[in-house]
Structures are given as C-alpha cells and as structure tokens.
C-alpha positions in Angstrom: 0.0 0.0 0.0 1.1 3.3 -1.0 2.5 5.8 1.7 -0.7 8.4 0.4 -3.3 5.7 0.7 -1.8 4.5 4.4 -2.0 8.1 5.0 -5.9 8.7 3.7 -6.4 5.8 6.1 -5.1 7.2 9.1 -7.1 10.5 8.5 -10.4 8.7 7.7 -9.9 6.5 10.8 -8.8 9.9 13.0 -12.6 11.6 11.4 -15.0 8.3 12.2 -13.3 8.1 15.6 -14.7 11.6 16.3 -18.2 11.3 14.0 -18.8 8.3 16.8 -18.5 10.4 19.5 -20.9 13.2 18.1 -24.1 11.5 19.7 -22.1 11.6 23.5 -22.0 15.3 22.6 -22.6 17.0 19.5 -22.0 20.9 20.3 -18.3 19.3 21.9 -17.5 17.4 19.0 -19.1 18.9 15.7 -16.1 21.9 16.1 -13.3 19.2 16.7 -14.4 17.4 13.3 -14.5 21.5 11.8 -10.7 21.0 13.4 -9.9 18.0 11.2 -11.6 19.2 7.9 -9.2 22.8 8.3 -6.4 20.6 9.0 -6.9 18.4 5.9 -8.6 21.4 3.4 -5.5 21.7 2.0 -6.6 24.4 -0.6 -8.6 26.1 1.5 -11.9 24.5 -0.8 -14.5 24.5 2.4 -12.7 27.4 4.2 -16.3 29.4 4.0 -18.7 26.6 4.7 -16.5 25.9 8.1 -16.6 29.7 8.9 -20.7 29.7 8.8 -20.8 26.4 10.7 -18.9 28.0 13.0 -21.0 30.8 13.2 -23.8 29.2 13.6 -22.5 26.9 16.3 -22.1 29.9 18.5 -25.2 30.9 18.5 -28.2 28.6 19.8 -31.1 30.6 18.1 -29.6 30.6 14.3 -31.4 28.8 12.1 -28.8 26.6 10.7 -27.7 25.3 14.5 -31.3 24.4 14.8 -31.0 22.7 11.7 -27.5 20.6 12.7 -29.1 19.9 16.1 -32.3 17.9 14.1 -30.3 15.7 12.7 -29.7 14.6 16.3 -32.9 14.3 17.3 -35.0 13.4 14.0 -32.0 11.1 12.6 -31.6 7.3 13.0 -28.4 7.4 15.0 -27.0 4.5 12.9 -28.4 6.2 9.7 -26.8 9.0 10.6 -23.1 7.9 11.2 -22.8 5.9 8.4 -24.1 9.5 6.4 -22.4 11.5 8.1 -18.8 9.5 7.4 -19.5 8.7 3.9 -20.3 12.4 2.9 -17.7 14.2 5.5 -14.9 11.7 5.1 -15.4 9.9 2.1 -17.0 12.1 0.0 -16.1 15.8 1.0 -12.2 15.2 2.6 -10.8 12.5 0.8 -12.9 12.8 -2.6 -12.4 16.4 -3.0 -8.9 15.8 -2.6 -8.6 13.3 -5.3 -11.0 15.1 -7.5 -8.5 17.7 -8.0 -5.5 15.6 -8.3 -7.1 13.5 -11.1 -7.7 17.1 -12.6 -4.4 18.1 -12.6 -3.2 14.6 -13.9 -5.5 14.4 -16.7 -5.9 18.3 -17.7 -10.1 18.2 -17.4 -12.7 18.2 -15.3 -13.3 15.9 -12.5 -16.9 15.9 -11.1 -17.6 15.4 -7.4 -20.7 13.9 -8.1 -22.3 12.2 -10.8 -26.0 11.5 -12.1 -27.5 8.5 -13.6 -31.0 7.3 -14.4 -30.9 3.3 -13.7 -34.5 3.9 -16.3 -36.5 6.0 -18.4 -39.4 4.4 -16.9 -42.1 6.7 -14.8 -45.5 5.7 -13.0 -46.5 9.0 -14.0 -46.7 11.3 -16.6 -46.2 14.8 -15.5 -46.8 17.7 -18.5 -43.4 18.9 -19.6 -41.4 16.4 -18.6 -39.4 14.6 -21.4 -39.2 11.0 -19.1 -43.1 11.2 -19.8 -42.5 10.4 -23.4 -39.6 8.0 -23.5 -41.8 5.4 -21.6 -39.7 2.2 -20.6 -37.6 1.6 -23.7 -34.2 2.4 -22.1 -32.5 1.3 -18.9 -29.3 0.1 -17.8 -28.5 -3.1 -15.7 -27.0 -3.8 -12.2 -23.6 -5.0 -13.7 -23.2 -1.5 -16.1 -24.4 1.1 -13.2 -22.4 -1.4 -10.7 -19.6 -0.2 -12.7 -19.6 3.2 -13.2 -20.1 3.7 -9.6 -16.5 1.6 -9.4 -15.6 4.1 -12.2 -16.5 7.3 -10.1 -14.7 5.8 -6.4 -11.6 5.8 -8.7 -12.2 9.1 -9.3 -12.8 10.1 -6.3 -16.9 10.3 -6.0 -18.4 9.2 -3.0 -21.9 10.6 -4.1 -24.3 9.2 -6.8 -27.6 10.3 -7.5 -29.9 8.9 -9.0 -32.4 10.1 -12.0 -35.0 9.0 -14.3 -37.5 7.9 -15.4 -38.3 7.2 -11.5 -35.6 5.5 -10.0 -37.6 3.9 -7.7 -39.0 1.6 -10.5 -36.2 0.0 -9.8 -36.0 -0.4 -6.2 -34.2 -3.6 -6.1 -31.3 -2.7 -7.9 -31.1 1.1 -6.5 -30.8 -0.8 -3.0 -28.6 -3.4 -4.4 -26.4 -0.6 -5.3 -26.6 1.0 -2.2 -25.9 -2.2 -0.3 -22.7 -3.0 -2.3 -21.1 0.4 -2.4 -21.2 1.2 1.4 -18.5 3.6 1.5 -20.7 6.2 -0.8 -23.8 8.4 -0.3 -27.0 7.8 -2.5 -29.4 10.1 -3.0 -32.5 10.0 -5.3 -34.7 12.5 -7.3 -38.2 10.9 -6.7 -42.0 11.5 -7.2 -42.3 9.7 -4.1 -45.2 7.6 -4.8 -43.3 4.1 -4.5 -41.8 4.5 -1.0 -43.6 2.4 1.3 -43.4 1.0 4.7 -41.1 -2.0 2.9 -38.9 0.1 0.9 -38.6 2.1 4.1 -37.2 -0.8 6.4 -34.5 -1.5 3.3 -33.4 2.3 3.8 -32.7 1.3 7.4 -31.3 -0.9 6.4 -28.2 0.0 4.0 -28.6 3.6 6.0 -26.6 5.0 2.9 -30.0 6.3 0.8 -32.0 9.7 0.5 -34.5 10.6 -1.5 -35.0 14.0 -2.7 -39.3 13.8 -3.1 -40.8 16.1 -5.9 -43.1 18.4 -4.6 -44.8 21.5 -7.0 -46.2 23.4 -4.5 -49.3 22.2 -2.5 -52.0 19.5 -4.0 -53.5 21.6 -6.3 -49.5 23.0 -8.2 -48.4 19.4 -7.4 -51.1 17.3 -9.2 -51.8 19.9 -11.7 -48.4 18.3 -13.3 -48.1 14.8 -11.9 -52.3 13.8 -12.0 -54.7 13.7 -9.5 -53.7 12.3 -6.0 -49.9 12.5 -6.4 -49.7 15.1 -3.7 -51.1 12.9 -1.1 -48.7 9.9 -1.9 -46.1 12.2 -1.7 -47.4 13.2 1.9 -47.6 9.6 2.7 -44.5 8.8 1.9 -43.2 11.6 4.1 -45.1 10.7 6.9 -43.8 7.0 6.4 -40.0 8.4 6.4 -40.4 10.7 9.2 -41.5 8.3 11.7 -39.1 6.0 10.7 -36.6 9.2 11.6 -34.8 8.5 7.7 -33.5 11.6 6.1 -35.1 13.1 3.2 -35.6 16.3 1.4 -37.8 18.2 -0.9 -36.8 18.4 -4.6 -39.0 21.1 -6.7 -39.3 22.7 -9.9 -40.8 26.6 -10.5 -42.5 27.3 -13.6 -44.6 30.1 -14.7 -48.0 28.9 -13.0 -46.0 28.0 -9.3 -43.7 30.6 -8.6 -45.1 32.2 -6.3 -46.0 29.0 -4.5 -42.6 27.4 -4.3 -41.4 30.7 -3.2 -43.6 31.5 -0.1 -43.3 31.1 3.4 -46.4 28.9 3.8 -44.4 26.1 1.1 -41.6 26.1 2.8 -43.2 26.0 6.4 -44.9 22.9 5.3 -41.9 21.2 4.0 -39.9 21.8 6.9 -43.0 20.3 9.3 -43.0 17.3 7.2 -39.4 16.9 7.7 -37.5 17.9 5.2 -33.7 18.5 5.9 -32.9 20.5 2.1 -34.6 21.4 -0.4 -33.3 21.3 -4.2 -34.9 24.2 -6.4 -35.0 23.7 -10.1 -36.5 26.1 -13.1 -38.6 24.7 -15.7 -36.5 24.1 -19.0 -38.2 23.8 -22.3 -35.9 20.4 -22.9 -37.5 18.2 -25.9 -39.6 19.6 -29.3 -42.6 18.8 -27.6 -41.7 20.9 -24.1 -44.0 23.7 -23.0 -42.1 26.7 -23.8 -45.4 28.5 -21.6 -44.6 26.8 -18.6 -41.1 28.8 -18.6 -41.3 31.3 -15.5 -40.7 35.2 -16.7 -37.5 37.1 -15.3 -39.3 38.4 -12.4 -41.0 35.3 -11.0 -36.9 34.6 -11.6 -35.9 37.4 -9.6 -38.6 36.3 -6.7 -37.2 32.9 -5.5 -34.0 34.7 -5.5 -35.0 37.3 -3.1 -37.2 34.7 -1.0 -34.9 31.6 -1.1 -31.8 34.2 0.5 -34.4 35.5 2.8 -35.2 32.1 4.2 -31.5 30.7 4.3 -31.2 33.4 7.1 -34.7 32.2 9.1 -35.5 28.6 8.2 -33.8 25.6 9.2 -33.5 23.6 6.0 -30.4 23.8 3.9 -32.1 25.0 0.0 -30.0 25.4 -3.3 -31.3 26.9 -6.3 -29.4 25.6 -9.5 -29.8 29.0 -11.3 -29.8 31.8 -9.0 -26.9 30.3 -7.0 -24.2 30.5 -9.4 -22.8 33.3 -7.8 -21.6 31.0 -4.9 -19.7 28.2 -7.0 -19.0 30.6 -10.0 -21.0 29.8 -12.4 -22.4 26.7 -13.9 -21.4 23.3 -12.1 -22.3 21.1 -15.4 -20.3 19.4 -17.9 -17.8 17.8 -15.2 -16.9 20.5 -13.4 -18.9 19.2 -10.1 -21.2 16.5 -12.5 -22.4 15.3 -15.0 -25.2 13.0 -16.3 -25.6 9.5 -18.0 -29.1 8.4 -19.3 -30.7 5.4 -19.4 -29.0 4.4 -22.7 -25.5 5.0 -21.4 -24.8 9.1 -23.0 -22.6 10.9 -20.9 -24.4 14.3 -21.1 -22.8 17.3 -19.5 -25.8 18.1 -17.8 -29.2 16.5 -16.8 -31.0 19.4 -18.8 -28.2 19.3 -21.4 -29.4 16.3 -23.9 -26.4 16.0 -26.3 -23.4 13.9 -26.6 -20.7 12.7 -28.0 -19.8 9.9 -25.7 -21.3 6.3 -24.3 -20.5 4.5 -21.1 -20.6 1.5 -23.1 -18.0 2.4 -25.2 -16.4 5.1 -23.3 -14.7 5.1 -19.9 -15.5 8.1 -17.6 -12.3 9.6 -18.1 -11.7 9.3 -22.0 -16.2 10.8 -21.7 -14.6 13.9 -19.8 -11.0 14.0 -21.9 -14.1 14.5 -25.0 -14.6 17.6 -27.3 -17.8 18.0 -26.1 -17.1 18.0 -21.9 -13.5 20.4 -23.3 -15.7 22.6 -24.6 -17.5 22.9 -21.5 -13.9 23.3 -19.3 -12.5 25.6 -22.1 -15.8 28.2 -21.7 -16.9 28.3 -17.9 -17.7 30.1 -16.4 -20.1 31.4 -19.2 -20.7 34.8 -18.3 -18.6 36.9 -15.6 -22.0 37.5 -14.0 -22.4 34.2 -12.2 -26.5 34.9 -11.9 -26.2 33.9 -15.4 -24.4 30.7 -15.1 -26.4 28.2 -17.9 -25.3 27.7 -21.2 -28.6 28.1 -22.4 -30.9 29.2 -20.4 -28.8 32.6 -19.8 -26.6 32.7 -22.5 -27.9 33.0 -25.8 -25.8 30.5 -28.3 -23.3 29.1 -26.1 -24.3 25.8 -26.1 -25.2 25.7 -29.6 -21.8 26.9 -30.3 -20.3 24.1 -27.6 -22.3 21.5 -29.7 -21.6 22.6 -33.2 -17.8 22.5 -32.5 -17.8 19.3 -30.5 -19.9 17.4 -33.0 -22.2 16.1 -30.5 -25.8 15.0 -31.1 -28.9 14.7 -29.3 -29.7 12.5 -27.0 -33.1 12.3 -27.8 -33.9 8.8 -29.5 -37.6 9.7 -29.9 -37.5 12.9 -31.4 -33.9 14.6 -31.4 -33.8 17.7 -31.0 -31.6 20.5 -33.1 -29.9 22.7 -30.4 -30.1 26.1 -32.7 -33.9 25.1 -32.4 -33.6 24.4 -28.5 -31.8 28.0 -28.4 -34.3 29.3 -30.2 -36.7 28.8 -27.6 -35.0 30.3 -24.8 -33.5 33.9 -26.4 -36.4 35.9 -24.9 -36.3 34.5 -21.7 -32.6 35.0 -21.6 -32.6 39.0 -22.8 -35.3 39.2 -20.0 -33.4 37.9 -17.7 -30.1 39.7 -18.6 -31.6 43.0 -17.8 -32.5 41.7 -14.1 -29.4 39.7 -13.3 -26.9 42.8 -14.4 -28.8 44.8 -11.6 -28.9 42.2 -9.0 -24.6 42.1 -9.6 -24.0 44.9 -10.0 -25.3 45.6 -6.5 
C-alpha cells in the first residue's frame, strides 16, 4: 500500500473516531471534526462553509444550529453515522482531494458527483417532462451502473444520485447498489409515490439512501403536473420516512403557473414540518420539441425565488439550493464535469441533466476518456459562461453558447424519440434570456 493511501487511512480513521462520539455530545465534537476538515482542506476549498458552521455553532437561536441539532434528534443514529462518514470523510475530505489531483493529472474536469437514471421508466406522466414520453424503452442493468459507480470511487466520488424515469422503478437494484457500495452516499430525485413501509425498512437498512421527493407546490400545483392524487402519496411517503426518523428532502421545480407558490413562506413552512432536511430548487426548462415553452417562469417570478430563497437561508432551518440563481456561490455553472455530470438510461454521458447531447457512451467510453471528450473540453474551455455568475447556464442565460459548444464538438442529441436540433432548442429560450439579462446585471451589479 502506497505511503498516500496509508495516509488517507489514518485520517479517515482519525474523522470516524470523532463522527462516533458526536451523539455523547454533538455541540463538543461537531467543532473538533470542523478541526480535522481545516487541518486536511489543503486548498482552503471548504474554508467558508467551516466559517458559517462555525457561526452558527455559537449561537443557539440561528437557524442553521437548529437545523445541525435535528439531525440529532430526527435522525436514526445508525443512519446517521454511516451518512455523516461517507459524505464528510469519504466524499467531502478524501474525494475532494482526489478530485482535484485526477484534474491536474488528466488536464479536465473531474466531477464530485455524478447522475444517472438506472430507467427512463415513470409511474406517472407529468406535463413537460421529457421522461413522460420516452416510456420504458431504455435502462441500464446492475452489472453496467455497478460499474460506473467503481468508475466514479476511482475518481474520487463518494456521491451518486440517481435520476429517471423514477428511480424507484427500480428499487431492487437502487438498494442493491446502495448495499454494495457502502462507503458512498445515494441520493435519489423521486416523485415519491413508491416509497412504502417495505422500501422504508430497506433504507434502514443499507442507512446509505436519500430521496430528494418532488413536490410543486401544494396539492393543487403538485397534481396539476403529476395527476390527480400524487400530492397525497407524496405526503404519505413523508409521513412513512419521518416516523421512521430517515433523512429526506424536498426536490421542486418553479415554472410560470407556481412561482409564487414554491417561493412562499407557507411552502416552505410545510416542507420543513414534514421533515425535510434541504430542499433542491430547479426552473422549468423547455428540454424536448414537444416541451411547453409557456410553462417557462418570466424574469421576475426569476428574480422572486432569489430574493425569497436568500431571505429564508437566514430564518429557516432547511439547507435549500437553487441551480440557477446560485451561481454566484460556485461561479458559475457546475455542469459538464466541473462538479457533475449526467448519463441516461441508454448510457450518453451528457454534461448536464437538462443538457441532452453527446458525443460519448458509457458502453463504449470510460469516464475519463467521456470527460477528456470535445464536447465535456468545450465545456472546461468556456466556464464560467458569463462573468455575471447569476447567469451561469449555457442556455438558459446565455444565448448561443451551447449551440456553439455543440456545433464544435460534434455532438448529437440524446433524444432517440424525437432529437432535437440545439439552434432550435436556443431558439426557444433567447427571450427569456434578454429578460433575464436585464434583471441579473442589476442584482450584480449591487
């Protein structure tokens, strides 16, 4: 064994020693494990995520110490180590640290995480979403997914997520997965509607799973996409997950009809209630020649979750991100390898789940040769794509940057059904980006 992997041990075994003494006193140990991460943050990568922690520690009212101290009481305590040392050690410490090594070896980008939908098939068929129409033609099998996982560890990722489709079509391999790679985390973006009492007990079971539920608002936003009595599986399932004290979190998607919905006090009050420990905030994308371009929401329903997602980071106990409006806190866009990237059910490596073109294939390319590709260059080569970071998409904010990307990497779309030109796709998305422009040059410049 190499002196560097003897050493990796010694510091993972110096981290889990402390993470099991976190439940004999949290508010004692959390800052000693802050101690350990400084110590081993070589490059200084987490130096402002320890600072708020810290911050927050001091102070018993903030929001976010409330938050740390749930996980205490609303947590499985053996869920809860085994999460807590595959994200904090595995993933964050050690990952991180190889993540930018293989970068500097192989001259690309090196995700942290990485997506991958085990199927394109969905129990439901929600309006504007292009899983709805690819049915369950594609999928890929325990031995292929078993291996890019291996594939990512190599890497350095210690975090796979899993897409769709619905995942949890699936649940036998996603567990099987789980159960086999015990050293990572998995989390899951879900509907919801499968989890039961049964597939409950299995997440105690390999303690290494989260789903991320899809919520659209309330019943009448939620099933006004997903059909008629989605919203109260979806409540069902969190009631079944709560009690069972497994972590879970809300994942949801503003459009032009829920904006103000997703972005009040009253939707996020609920989630939190239900139990929710995050919350991951999308924006509709007109993806596929079928999409709803009128579902897109207008620059200042944009411009809303922005103000009301920053004004409940600093009330609410539940850690949020916004994919769009957050650029401005990991520069830009986080796609095309740079922190992940995304393979479909028929194996293309995609720079981005909302990103449908290609020019490579797990089955016939490794991970590494995918992100050594003209395509996933072009991507290194460009980001950020705009200086303002509230514009970080190549398409949604940036009129002809990914058309350009795709032109001059030769890739092709993704879409078997109906493939989709990407001057076409752009086409689709100028106005909303000039709207935006205009709003996200004011909120930087201030």
């Amino acid at each position: 064994m190499s002196k560097v992997k003897v050493k990796e041990k010694i510091e993972a075994f110096g981290l889990k020693k402390i993470i099991g003494y976190l439940d004999n006193n949290p508010e004692e140990n959390i800052p000693k494990i802050l101690n350990w991460v400084e110590k081993l943050d070589k490059d200084k990568s987490f130096a402002s995520a320890e600072k708020l922690v810290r911050k927050a520690l001091a102070d018993p009212d903030n929001n976010w110490n409330i938050l740390m101290k749930s996980l205490f009481t609303d947590i499985d305590k053996d869920v809860r180590k085994k999460l807590f040392e595959n994200f904090i050690v595995n993933s964050v410490v050690l990952g991180c640290r190889r993540k930018h090594e293989a970068e500097k070896e192989y001259n690309c980008n090196v995700p942290w995480t990485l997506l991958m939908d085990p199927t394109s098939a969905c129990n439901l068929h929600c309006t504007g979403c292009w899983a709805a129409e690819y049915g369950d033609k594609l999928s890929m099998d325990f031995d292929m997914l078993d291996d890019i996982i291996t594939q990512g560890k190599e890497l350095g990722m210690h975090m796979f997520i899993f897409t769709g489709g619905e995942p949890l079509v699936r649940k036998d391999i996603v567990i099987k997965l789980c159960e086999k790679h015990n050293d990572s985390v998995f989390l899951s973006f879900t509907n919801g509607t499968l989890i039961d009492e049964a597939f409950a007990d299995e997440m105690l079971r390999v303690k290494n799973f989260i789903p991320a539920i899809s919520v659209e608002g309330f019943e009448k936003e939620t099933d006004m996409r997903r059909g008629k009595g989605t919203y109260a599986k979806v409540i069902k399932a969190m009631d079944i997950l709560k009690a069972k004290k497994l972590p879970f979190g809300f994942s949801t998607c503003y459009h032009r009809q829920n904006a103000e919905i997703i972005g009040s006090e009253a939707y996020f009050d609920e989630m939190i209630k239900r139990g929710c420990k995050f919350g991951w905030i999308f924006t509709y994308m007109p993806v596929g020649t079928d999409a709803v371009t009128d579902l897109m929401a207008t620059a200042e329903q944009r411009e809303y979750m922005y103000h009301q997602v920053r004004d409940f980071r600093s009330k609410k106990p539940i850690f949020t991100m916004d994919f769009w409006n957050d650029g401005e806190y990991v520069d830009g866009c986080i796609a095309g390898g740079r922190c992940y990237l995304h393979i479909n059910a028929n194996g293309d490596i995609e720079p981005c789940a909302f990103i449908h073109y290609a020019d490579s294939n797990i089955k016939e390319k490794t991970l590494l040769e995918a992100l050594q590709s003209p395509l996933f260059m072009q991507y290194r080569q460009n980001q950020p794509f705009n200086e303002n970071h509230l514009r970080p998409c190549p398409l949604l904010d940036n009129v002809g940057r990914l058309a350009d990307m795709v032109h001059k990497s030769g890739a092709s779309s993704t879409d078997l059904q109906n493939p989709e030109d990407v001057d076409e796709l752009t086409n689709k998305c100028i106005e909303t980006a000039n709207n935006w422009e205009k709003i996200a040059d004011k909120l930087w410049d201030k």
